[in-house]
Residue frames as a rotation matrix with the C-alpha (Angstrom) as fourth column:
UNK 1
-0.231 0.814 0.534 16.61
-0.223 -0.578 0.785 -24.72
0.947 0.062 0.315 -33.52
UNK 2
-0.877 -0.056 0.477 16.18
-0.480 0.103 -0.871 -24.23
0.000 -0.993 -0.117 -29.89
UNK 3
-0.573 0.697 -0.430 13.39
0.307 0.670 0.676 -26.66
0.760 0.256 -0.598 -28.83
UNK 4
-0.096 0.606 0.790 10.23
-0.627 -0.653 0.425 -25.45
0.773 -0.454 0.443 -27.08
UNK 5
-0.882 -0.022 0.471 9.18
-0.466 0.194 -0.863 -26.01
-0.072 -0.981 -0.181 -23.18
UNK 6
-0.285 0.795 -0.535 6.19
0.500 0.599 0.625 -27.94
0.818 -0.089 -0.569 -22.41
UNK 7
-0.518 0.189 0.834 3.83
-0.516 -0.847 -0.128 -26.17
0.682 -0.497 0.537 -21.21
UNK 8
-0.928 0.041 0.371 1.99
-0.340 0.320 -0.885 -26.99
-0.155 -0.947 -0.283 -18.11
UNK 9
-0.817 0.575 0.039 -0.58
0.542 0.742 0.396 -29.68
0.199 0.345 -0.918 -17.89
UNK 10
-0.404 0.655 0.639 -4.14
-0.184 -0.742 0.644 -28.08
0.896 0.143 0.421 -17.88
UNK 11
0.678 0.694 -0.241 -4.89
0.084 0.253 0.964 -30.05
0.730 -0.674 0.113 -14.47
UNK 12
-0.034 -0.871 -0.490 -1.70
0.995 0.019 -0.101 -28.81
0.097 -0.491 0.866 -13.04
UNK 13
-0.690 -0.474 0.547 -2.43
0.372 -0.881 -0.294 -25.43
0.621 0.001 0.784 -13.09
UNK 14
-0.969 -0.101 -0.228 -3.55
0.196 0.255 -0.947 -23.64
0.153 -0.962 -0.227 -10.13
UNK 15
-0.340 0.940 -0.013 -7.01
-0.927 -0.332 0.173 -22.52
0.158 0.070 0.985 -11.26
UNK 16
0.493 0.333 -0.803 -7.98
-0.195 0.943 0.271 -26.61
0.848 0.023 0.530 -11.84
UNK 17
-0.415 -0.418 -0.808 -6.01
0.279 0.787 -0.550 -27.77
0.866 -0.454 -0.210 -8.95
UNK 18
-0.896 0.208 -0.392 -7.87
0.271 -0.443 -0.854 -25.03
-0.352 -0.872 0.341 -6.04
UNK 19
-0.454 0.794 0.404 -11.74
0.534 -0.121 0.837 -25.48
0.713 0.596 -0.369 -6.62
UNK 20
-0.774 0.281 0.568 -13.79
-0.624 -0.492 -0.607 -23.14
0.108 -0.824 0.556 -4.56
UNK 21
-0.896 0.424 0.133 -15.83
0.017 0.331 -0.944 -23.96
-0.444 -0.843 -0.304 -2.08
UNK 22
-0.168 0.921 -0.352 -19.00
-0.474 -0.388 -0.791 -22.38
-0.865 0.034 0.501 -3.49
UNK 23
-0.067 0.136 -0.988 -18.51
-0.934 0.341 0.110 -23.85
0.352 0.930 0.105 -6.93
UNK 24
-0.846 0.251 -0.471 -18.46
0.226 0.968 0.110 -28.08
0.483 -0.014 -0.875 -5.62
UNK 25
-0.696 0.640 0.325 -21.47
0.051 0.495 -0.867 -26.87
-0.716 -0.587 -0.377 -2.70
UNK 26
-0.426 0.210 -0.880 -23.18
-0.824 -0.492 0.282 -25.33
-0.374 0.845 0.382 -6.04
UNK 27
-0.424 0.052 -0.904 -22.69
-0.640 0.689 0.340 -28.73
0.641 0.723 -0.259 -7.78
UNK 28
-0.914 0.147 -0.378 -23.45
0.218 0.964 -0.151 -30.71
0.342 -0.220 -0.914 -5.01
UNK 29
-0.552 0.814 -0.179 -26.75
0.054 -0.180 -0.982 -29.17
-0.832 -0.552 0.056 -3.96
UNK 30
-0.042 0.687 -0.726 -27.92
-0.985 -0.150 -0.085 -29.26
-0.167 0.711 0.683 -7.28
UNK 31
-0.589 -0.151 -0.794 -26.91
-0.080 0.989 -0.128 -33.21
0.804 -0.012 -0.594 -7.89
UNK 32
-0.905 0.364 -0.221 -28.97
0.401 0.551 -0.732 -33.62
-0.144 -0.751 -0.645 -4.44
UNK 33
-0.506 0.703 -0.501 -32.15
-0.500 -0.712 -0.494 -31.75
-0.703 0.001 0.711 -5.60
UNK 34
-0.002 0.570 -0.821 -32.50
-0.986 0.135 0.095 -33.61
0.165 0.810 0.562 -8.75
UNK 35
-0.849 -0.204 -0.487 -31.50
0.007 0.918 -0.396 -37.24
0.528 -0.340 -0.778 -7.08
UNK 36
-0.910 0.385 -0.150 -33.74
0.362 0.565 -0.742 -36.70
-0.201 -0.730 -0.654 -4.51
UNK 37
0.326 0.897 -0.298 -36.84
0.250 -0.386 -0.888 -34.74
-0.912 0.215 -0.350 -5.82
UNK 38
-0.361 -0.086 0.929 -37.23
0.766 0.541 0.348 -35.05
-0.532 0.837 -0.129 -9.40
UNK 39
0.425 0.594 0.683 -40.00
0.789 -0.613 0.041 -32.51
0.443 0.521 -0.730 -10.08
UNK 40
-0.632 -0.212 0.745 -39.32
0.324 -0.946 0.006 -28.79
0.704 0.246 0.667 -10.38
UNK 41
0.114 0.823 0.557 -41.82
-0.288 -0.509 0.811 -27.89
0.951 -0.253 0.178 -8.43
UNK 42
0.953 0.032 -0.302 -41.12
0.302 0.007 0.953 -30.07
0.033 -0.999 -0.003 -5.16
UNK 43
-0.072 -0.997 -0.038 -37.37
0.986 -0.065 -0.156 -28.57
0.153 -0.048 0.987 -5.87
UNK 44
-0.590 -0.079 0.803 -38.35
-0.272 -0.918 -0.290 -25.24
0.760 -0.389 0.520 -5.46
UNK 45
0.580 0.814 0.036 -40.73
-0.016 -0.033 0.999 -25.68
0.814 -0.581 -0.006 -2.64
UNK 46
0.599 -0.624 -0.501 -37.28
0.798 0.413 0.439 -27.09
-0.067 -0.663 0.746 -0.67
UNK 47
-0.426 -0.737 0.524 -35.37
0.512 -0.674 -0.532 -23.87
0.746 0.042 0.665 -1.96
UNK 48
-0.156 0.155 0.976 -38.07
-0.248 -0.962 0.113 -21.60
0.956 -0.225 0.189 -0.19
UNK 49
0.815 0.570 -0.103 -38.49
0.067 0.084 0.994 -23.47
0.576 -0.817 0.030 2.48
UNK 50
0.659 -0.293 -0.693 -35.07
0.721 -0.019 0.693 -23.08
-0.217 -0.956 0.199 3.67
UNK 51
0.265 -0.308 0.914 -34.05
0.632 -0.660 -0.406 -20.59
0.728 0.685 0.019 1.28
UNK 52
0.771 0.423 0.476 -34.60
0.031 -0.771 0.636 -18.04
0.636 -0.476 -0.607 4.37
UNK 53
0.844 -0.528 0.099 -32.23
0.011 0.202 0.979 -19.25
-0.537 -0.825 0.176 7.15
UNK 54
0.282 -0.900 0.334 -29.72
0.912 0.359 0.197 -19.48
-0.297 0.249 0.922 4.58
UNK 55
0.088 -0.010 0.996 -29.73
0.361 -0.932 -0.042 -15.96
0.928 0.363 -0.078 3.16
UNK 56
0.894 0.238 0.379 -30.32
-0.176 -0.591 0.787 -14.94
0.412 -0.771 -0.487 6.78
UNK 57
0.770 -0.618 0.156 -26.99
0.102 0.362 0.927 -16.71
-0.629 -0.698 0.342 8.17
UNK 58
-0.267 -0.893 0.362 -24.74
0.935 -0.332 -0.129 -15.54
0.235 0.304 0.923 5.40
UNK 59
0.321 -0.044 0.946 -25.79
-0.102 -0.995 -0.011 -11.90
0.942 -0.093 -0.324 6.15
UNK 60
0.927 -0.375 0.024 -24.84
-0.023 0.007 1.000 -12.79
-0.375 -0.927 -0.002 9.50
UNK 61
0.412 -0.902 0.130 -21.64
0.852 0.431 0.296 -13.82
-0.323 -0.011 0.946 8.63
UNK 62
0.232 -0.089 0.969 -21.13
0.937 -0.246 -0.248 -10.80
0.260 0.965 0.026 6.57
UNK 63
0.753 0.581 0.308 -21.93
0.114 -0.576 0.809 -8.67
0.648 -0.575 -0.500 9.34
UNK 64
0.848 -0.526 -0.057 -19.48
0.271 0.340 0.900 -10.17
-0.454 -0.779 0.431 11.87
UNK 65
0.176 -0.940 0.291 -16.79
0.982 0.188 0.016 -10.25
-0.070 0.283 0.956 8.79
UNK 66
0.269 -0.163 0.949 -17.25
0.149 -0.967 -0.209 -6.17
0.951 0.198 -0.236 7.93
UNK 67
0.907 0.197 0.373 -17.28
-0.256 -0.445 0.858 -5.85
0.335 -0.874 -0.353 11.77
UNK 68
0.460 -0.886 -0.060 -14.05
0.799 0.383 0.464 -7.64
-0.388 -0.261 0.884 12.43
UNK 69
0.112 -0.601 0.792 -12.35
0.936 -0.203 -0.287 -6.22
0.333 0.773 0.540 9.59
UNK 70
0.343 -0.023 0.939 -12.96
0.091 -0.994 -0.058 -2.24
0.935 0.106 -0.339 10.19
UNK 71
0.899 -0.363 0.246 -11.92
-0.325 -0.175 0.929 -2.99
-0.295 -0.915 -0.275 14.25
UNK 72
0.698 -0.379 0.608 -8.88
0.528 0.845 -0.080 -5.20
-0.484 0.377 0.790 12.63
UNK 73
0.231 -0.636 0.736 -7.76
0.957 0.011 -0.291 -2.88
0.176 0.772 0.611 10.10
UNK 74
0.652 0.484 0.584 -8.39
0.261 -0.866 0.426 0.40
0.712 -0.125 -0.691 11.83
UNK 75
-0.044 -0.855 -0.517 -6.07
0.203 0.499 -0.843 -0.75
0.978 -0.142 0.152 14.64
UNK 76
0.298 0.917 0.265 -8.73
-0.647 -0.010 0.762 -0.67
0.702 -0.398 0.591 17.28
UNK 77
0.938 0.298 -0.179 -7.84
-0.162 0.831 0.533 -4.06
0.307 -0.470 0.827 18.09
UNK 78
0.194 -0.964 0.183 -4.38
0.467 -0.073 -0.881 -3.38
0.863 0.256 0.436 18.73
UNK 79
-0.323 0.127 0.938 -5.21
-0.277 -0.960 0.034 -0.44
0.905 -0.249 0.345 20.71
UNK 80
0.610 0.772 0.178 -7.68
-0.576 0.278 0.769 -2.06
0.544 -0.571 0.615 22.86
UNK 81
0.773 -0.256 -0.581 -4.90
0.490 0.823 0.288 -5.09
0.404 -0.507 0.761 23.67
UNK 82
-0.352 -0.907 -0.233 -2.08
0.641 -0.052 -0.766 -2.55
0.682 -0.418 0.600 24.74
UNK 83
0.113 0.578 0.808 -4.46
-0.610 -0.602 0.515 -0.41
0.784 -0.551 0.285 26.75
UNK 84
0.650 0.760 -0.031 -5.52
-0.400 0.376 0.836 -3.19
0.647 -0.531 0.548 28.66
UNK 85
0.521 -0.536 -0.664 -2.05
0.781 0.614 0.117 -4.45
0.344 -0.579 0.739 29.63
UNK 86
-0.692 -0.466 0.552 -0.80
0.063 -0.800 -0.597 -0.59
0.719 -0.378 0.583 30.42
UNK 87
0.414 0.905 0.100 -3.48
-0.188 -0.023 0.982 -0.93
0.891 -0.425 0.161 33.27
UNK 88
0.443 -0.519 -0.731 -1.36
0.530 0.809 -0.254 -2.79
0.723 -0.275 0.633 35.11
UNK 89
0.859 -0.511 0.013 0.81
-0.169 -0.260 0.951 -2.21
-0.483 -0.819 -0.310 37.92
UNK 90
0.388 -0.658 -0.646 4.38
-0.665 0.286 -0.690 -2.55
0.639 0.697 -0.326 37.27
UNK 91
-0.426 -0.433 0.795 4.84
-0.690 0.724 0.025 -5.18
-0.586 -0.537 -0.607 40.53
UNK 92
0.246 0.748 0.617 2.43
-0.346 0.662 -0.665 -7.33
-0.906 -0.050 0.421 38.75
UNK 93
0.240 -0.270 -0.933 4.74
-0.970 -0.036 -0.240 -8.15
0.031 0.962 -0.270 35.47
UNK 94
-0.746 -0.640 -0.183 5.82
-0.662 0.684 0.308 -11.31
-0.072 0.351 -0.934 36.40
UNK 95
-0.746 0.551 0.375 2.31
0.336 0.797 -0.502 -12.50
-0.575 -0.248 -0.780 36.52
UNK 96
-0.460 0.557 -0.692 1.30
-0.863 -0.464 0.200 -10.90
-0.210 0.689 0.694 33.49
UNK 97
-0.502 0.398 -0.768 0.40
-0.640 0.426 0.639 -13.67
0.582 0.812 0.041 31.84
UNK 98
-0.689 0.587 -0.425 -1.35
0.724 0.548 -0.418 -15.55
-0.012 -0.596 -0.803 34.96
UNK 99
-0.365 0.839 -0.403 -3.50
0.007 -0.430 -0.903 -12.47
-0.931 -0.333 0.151 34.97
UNK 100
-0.212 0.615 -0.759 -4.31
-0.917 -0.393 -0.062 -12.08
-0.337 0.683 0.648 31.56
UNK 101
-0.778 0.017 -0.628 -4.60
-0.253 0.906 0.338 -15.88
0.575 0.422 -0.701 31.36
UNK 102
-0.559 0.734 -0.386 -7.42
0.625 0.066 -0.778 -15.74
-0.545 -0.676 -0.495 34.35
UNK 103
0.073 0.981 -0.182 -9.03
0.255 -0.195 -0.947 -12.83
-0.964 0.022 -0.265 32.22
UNK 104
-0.899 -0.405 -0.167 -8.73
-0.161 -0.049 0.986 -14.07
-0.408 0.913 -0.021 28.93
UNK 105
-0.586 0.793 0.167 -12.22
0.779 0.608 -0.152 -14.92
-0.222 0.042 -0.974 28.73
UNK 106
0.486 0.508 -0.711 -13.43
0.465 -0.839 -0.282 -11.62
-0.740 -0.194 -0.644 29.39
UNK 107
-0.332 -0.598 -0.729 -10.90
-0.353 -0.638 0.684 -10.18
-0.875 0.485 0.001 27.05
UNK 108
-0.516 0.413 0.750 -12.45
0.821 0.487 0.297 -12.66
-0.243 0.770 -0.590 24.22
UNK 109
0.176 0.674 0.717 -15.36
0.953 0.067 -0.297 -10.11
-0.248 0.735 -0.631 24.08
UNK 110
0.433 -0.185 -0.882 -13.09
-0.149 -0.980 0.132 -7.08
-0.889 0.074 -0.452 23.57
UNK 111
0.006 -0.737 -0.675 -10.69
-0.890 -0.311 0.332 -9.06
-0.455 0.599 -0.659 21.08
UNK 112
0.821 0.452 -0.349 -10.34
-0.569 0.598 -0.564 -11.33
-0.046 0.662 0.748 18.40
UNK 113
0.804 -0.576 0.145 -8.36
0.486 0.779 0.397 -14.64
-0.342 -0.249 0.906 17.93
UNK 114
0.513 -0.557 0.653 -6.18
0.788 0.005 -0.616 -12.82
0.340 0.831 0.441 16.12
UNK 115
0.689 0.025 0.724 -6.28
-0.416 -0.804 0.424 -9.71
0.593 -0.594 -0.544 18.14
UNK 116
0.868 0.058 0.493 -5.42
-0.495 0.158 0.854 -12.20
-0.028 -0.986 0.166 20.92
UNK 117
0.594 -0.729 0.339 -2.28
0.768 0.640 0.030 -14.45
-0.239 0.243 0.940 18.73
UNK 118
0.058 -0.742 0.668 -0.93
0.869 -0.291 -0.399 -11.35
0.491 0.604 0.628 17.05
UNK 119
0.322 0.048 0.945 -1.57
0.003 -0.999 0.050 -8.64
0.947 -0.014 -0.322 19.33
UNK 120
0.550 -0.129 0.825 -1.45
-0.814 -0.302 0.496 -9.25
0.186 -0.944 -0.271 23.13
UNK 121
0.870 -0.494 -0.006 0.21
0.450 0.787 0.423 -12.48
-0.205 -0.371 0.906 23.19
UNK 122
0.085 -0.757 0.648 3.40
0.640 -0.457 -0.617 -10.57
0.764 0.467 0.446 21.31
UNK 123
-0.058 -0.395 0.917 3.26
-0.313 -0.865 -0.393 -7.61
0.948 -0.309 -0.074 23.91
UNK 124
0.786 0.093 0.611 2.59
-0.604 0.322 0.729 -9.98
-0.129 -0.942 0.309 27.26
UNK 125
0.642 -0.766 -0.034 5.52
0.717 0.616 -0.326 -12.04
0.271 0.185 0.945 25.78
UNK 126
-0.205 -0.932 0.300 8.03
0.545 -0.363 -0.756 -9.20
0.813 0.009 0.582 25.67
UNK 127
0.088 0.020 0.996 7.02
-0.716 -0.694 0.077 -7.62
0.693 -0.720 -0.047 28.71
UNK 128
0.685 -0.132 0.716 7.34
-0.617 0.419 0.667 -10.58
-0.388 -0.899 0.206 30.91
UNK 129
0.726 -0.686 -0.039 10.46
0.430 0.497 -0.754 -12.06
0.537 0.531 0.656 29.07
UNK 130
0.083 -0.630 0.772 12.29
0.156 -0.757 -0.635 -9.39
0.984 0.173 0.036 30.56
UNK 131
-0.093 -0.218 0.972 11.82
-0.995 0.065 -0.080 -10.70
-0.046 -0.974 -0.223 34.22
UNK 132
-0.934 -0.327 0.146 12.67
-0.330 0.944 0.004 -14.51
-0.139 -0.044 -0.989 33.27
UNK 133
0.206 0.882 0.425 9.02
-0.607 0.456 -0.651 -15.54
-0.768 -0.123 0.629 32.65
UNK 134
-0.748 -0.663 -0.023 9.44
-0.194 0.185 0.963 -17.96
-0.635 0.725 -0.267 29.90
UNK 135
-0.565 0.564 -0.602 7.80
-0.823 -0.334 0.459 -17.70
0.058 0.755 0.653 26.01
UNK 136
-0.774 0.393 -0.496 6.37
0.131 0.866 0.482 -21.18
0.619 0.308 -0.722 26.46
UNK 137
-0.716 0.474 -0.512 4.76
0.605 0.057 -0.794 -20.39
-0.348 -0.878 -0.328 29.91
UNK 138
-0.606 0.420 -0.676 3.17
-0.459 -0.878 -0.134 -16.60
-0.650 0.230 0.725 28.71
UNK 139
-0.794 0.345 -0.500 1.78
-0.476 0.157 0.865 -18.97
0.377 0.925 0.039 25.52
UNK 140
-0.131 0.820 -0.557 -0.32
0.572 0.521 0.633 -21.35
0.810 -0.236 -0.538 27.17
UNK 141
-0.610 0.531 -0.588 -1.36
0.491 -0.328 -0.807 -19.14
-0.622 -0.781 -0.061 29.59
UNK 142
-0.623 0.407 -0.667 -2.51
-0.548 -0.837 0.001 -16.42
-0.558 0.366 0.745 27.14
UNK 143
-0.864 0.284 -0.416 -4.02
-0.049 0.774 0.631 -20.10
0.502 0.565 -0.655 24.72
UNK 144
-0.855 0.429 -0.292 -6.60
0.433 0.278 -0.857 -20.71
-0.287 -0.859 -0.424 28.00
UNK 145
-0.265 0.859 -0.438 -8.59
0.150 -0.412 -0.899 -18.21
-0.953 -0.304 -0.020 28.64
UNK 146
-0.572 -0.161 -0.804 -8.39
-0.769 -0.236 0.594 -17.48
-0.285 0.958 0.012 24.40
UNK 147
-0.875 0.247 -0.416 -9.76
-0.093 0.758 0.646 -21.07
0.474 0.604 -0.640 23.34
UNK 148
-0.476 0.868 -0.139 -12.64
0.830 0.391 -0.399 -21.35
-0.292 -0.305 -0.906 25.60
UNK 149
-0.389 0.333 -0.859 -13.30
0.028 -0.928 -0.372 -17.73
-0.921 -0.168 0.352 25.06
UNK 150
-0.984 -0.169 -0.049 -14.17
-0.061 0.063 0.996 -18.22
-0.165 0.984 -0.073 21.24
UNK 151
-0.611 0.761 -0.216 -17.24
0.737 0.647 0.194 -20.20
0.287 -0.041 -0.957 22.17
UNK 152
-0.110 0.514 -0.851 -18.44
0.920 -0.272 -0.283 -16.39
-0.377 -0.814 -0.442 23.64
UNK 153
-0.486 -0.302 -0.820 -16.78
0.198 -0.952 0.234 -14.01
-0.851 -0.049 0.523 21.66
UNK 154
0.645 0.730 -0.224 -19.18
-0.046 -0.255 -0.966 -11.84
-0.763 0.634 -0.131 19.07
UNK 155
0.024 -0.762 -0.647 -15.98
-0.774 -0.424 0.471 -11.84
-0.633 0.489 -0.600 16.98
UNK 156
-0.883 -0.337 0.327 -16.28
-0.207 0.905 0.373 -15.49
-0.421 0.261 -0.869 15.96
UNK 157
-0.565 0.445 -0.694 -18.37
-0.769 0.021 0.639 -16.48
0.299 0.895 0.330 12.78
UNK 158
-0.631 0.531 -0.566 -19.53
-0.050 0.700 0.712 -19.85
0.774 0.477 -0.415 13.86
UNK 159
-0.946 0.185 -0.266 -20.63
0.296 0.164 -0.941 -18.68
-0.130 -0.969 -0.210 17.00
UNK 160
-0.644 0.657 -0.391 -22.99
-0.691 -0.720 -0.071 -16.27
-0.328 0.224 0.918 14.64
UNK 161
-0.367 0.542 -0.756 -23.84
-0.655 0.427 0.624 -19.11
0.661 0.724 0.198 12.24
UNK 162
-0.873 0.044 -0.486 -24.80
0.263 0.881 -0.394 -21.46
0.411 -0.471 -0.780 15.34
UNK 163
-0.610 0.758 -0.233 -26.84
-0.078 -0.350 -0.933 -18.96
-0.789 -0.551 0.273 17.22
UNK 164
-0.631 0.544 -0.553 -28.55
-0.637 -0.770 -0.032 -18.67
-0.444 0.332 0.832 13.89
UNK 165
-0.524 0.334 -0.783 -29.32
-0.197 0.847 0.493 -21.87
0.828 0.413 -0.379 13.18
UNK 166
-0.634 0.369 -0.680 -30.78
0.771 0.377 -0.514 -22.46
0.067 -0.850 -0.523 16.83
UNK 167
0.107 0.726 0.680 -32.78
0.344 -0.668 0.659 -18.76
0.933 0.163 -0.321 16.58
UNK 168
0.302 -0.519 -0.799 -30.85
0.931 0.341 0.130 -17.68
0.205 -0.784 0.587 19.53
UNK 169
0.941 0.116 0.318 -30.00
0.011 -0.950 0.313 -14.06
0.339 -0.290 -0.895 20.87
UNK 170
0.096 -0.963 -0.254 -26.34
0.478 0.268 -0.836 -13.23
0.873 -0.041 0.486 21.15
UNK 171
-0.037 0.235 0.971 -27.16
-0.560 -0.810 0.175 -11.23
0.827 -0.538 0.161 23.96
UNK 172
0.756 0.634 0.164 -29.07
-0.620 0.612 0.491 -14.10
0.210 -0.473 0.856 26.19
UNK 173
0.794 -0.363 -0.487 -26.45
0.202 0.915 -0.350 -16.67
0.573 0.179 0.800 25.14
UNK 174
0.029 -0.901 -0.432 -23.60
0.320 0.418 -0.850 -14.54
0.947 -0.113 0.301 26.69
UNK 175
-0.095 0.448 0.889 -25.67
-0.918 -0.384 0.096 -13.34
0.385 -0.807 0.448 29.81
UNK 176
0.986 0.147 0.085 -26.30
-0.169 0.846 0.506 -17.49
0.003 -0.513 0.859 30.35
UNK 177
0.864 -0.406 -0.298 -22.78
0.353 0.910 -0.217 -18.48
0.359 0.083 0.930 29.49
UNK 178
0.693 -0.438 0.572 -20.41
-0.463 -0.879 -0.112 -16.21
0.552 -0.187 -0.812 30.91
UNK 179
0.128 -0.535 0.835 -19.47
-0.947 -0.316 -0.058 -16.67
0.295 -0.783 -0.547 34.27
UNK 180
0.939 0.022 0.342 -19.92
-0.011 0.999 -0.036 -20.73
-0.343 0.030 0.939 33.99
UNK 181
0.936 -0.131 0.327 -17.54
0.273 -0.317 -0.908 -20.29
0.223 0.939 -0.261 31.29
UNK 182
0.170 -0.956 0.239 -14.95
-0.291 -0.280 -0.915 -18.21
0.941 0.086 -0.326 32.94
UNK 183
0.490 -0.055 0.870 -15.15
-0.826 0.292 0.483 -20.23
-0.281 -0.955 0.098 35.99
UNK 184
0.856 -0.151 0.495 -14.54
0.052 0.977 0.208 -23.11
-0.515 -0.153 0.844 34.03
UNK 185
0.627 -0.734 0.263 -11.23
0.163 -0.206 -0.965 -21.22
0.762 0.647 -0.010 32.44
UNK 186
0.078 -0.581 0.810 -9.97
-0.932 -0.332 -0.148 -20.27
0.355 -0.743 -0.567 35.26
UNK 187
0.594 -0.163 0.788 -10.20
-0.401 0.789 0.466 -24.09
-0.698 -0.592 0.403 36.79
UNK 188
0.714 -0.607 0.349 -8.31
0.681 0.486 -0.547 -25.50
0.162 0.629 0.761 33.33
UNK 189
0.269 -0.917 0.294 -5.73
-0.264 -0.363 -0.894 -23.03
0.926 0.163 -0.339 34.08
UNK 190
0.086 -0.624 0.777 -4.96
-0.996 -0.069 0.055 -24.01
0.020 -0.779 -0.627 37.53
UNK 191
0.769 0.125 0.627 -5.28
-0.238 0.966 0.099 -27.51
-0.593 -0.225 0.773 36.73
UNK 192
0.796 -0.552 0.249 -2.88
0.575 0.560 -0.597 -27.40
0.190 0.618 0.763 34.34
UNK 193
0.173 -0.884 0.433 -0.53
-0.608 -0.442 -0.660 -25.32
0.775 -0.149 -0.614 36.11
UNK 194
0.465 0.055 0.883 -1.15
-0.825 0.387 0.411 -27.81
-0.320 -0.920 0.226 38.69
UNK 195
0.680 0.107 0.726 -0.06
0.013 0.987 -0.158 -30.64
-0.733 0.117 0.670 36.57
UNK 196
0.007 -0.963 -0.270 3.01
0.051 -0.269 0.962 -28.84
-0.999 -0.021 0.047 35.21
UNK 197
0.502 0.433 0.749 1.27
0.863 -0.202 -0.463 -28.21
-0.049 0.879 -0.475 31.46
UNK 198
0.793 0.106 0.599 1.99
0.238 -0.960 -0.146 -24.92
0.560 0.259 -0.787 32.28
UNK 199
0.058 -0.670 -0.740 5.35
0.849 0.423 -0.317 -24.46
0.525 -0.610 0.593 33.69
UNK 200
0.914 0.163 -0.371 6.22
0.401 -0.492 0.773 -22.24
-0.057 -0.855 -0.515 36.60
UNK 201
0.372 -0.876 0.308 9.01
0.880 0.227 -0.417 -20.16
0.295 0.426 0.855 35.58
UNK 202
0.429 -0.238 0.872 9.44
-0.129 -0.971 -0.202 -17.11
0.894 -0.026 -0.447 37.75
């Protein structure tokens, strides 16, 4: 008689081994309500008093994520990153990626990180491969102006959930922080092409 398998332990399977997020903050915000205010009554008072800002900063988020998504899946953002490098000249290929590494910042608030890893970094690679630039060089250049640029772009959730916690105006925030900003991208790229981070390969 053929002899059965053992099935899989019940804490081995992937439902018990991947808890969500929402289900432990769940538990733990209720475990800190009743630890720290006993009575029903001063537990709600703490729901409504910040009850607001929370509800108000996931609809942000929610916002930002529908907004990504429909530019994302539409292929918008695609669009938007080969546009911008068919601008070009064609003398000015071997320094694609020094220019689009000087105005990666600015490109932040057309495109997302993703936009910016899976869309233009791919098509400034193969266009300046093809006059000896090398893939390492085109990467950290195109990384630069991309990583500081987060901190600006409307694409980026925690930039929403920050302004909202601070009651802030995305508007204001990138009218103050701009040109500081891409002044201070543009100096980390020449400093690190100065200091051979970034190699010189044409």
């Amino acid at each position: 008689m053929a002899q059965r398998r053992p099935g899989p332990h019940r804490h081995d399977s992937p439902r018990h081994r991947n808890r969500p997020p929402a289900l432990c903050f769940l538990i733990a915000l209720c475990a800190a309500l009743i630890i720290n205010y006993p009575k029903v009554s001063d537990q709600m008072e703490r729901i409504r008093a910040h009850g607001g800002a929370a509800l108000g900063t996931g609809a942000i988020i929610f916002a930002a994520a529908c907004f990504l998504g429909i530019l994302q899946e539409s292929g918008m953002l695609e669009s938007l990153a080969s546009d911008a490098v068919g601008l070009l000249p064609e003398s000015s290929i071997p320094y694609l990626h020094l220019i689009v590494g000087v105005l990666g910042l600015p490109l932040e608030l057309l495109l997302s990180t993703d936009a910016h890893y899976f869309a233009l970094l791919p098509l400034v690679e193969g266009i300046a491969s093809q006059v000896g630039v090398d893939t390492l060089a085109v990467t950290y250049t195109v990384i630069v102006g991309n990583v500081i640029g987060t901190y600006i772009s409307p694409f980026n959730a925690s930039l929403w959930l920050g302004l909202g916690l601070v009651g802030a105006d995305i508007g204001k925030h990138i009218k103050y922080s701009f040109f500081p900003m891409w002044i201070f991208s543009v100096v980390v790229l020449a400093v690190s092409l100065g200091v051979g981070a970034i190699p010189w390969s044409w």
